[in-house]
N, C-alpha and C positions, 0 to 999 in steps of 0.2 A: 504494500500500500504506500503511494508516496503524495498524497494529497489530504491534509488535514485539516478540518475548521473546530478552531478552541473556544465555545460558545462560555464567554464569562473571563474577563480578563485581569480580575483579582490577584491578591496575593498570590493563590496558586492557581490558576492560569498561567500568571507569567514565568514564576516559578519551574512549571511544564517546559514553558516554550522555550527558555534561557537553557534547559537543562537537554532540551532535544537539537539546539544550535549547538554546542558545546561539546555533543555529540555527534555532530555532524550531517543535521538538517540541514538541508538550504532555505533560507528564508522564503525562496517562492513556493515551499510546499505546505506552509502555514499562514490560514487565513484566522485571524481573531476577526469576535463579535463579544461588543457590548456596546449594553443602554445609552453608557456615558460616553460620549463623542470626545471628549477631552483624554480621557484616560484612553480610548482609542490610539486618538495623535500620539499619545506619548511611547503607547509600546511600538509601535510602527516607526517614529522615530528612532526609537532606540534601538532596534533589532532588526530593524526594515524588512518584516517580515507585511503582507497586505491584510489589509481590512474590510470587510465589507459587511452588509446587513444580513441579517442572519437567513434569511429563504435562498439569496445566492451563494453566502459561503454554504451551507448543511449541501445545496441542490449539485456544488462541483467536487464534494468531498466524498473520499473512502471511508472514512471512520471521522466520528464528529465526536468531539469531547468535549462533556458538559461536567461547567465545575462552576455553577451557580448556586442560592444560597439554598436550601429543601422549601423554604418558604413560597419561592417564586419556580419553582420547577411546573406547579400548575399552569402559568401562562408559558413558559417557554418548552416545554415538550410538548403539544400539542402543533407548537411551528415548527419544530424539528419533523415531527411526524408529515406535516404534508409537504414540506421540500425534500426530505431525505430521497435517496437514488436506491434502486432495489439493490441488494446486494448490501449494502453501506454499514460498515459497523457501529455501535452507537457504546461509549463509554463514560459512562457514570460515575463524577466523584464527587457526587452530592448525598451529605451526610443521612444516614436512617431513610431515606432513598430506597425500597427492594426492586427485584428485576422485575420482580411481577405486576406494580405499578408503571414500571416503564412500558413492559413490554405490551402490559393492557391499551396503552397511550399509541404504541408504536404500527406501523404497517406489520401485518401476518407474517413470521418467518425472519423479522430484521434481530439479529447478534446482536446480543448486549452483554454488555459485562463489567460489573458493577466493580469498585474501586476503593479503599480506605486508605490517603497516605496519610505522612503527617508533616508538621510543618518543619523538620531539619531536614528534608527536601531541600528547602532553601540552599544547603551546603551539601549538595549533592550526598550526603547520608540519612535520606529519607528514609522511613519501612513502610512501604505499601501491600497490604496484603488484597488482593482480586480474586473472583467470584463469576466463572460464566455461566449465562441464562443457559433457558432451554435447547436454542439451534446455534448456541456457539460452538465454534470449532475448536481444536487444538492449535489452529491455525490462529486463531484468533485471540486466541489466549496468550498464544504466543509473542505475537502483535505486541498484546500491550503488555505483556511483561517487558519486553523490549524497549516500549513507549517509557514506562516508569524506569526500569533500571538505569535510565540516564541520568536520575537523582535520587540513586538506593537500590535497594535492596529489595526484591520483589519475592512475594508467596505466593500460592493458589491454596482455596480453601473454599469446603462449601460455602456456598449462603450464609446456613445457617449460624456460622462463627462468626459472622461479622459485626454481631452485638458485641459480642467478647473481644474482636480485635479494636472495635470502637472503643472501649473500656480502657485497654492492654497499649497498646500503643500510637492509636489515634489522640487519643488524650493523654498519653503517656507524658509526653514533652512537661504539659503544665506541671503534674506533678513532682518531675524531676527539677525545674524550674523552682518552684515550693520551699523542697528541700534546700536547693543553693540560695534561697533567698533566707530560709531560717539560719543556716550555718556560718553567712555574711554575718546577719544580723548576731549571731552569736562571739563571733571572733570580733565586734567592736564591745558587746558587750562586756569581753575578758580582756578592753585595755588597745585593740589593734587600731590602726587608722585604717577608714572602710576601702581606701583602693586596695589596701596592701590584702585585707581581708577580702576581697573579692578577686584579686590573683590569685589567693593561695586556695580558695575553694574552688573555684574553677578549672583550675589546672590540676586540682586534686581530682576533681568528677570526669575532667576529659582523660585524665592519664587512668582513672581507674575505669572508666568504661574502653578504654584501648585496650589494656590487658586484658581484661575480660572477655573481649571480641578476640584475641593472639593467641592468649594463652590456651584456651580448651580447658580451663581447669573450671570446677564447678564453683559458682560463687559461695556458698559455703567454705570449701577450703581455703580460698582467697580471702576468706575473712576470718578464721583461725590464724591463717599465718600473719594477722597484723596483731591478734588478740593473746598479750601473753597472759600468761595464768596470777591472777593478784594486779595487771597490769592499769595503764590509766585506759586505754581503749577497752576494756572489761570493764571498769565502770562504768562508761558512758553508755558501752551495751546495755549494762542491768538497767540502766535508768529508764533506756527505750522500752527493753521490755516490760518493767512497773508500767510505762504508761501505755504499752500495749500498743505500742506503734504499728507491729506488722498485723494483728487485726486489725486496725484502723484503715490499712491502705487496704485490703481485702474488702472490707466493709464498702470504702468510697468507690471500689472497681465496681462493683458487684451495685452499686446506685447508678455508676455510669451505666452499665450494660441496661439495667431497668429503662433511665429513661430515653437510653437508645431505641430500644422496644417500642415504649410510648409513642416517639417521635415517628417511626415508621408507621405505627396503626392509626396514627390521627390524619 
């Protein structure tokens, strides 16, 4: 497939499209569509990739990527559906979104295959995990593993897990976010000045999530081998545990996935 219109030129739209240049797109194979004619100009300036309205970009494209907001997916799948080209695959990374909503919307037989990244995409170590409907192909699954791996790291997984990967690592970021913002917040408490405090956590979370992705070793032992016995990191542990920290993140996955749920049946 070498013809693409990215209906939605948002944060991750552009995201997408920087990451599929980068990769070795040519800009004439990527047409953006959006509402806003200003942010239009600007990714077209910036990427000089072409723009157009959204019934001619969907009507000259192979596969059309929709990455609008779930709220507005009612007015804008319906005009995907009567410009779309038979054959055309249609890809979805509109949050709590299912395919069977799409594909109710869509022309009989059109590939769909639904999408959850997240946003360190941005630095090309996204984790998108994809999901193909009824008459997607391997072909097409392929496609857009390919589409995404230009910024991460890509899975396939039923449908039905995408509540859980919603949870897990679509909102994952914030969480981890959270953390380094408590730990900042900590290290000026005991005395640091907050840049030096927000180097040394940062570089602590990137360099412990590197080894962890190098090493193979289970995070478990990689946190024995920082914990010695009687140690000052064994207290800090016990204190997490009193306050039951690793139920807590359990608890708040497990509310993301619910009102992922929610989102999709309303």
């Amino acid at each position: 497939m070498s013809r693409l219109a990215v209906i939605g030129a948002g944060v991750m739209g552009e995201t997408l499209i920087a990451g599929l240049l980068r990769a070795g797109w040519e800009p004439s194979q990527i047409t953006a569509v959006d509402r806003h004619a200003p942010r239009l100009e600007e990714i077209s300036a910036k990427y000089g990739i072409g723009t157009a309205e959204l019934a001619d970009a969907v009507a000259a494209a192979e596969a059309v990527v929709v990455v609008v907001k779930p709220q507005d997916t009612g007015e804008v799948l319906p005009q995907i559906a009567s410009a779309l080209s038979d054959g055309a695959l249609v890809v979805s990374l509109c949050a709590g979104v299912t395919i069977g909503q799409i594909e109710a919307i869509m022309p009989d037989r059109t590939p769909v295959v639904r999408v959850m990244p997240n946003t360190p995409a941005q630095v090309d170590e996204g984790m998108a995990a994809i999901s193909g409907g009824a008459t997607a192909t391997k072909e097409n699954l392929e496609f857009v593993t390919g589409l995404l791996s230009a910024v991460g790291k890509v899975v396939t997984v039923p449908e039905k897990y995408q509540d859980a990967v919603t949870a897990i690592s679509g909102s994952g970021p914030a969480y981890l976010f959270f953390v380094v913002e408590a730990m900042i917040d900590a290290g000026v408490m005991l005395g640091l000045p907050r840049d030096i405090a927000t180097t040394l956590v940062v570089q602590t979370m990137y360099g412990s999530a590197k080894l962890l992705a190098e090493s193979g070793v289970h995070p478990t032992q990689l946190r024995e081998r920082v914990t010695s016995p009687g140690g000052t990191t064994a207290a800090a542990l016990r204190e997490l545990e009193d306050h039951r920290v690793k139920a807590a993140f359990m608890t708040a996955m497990e509310a993301a996935r619910d009102r992922s749920r929610e989102l999709a049946s309303s």
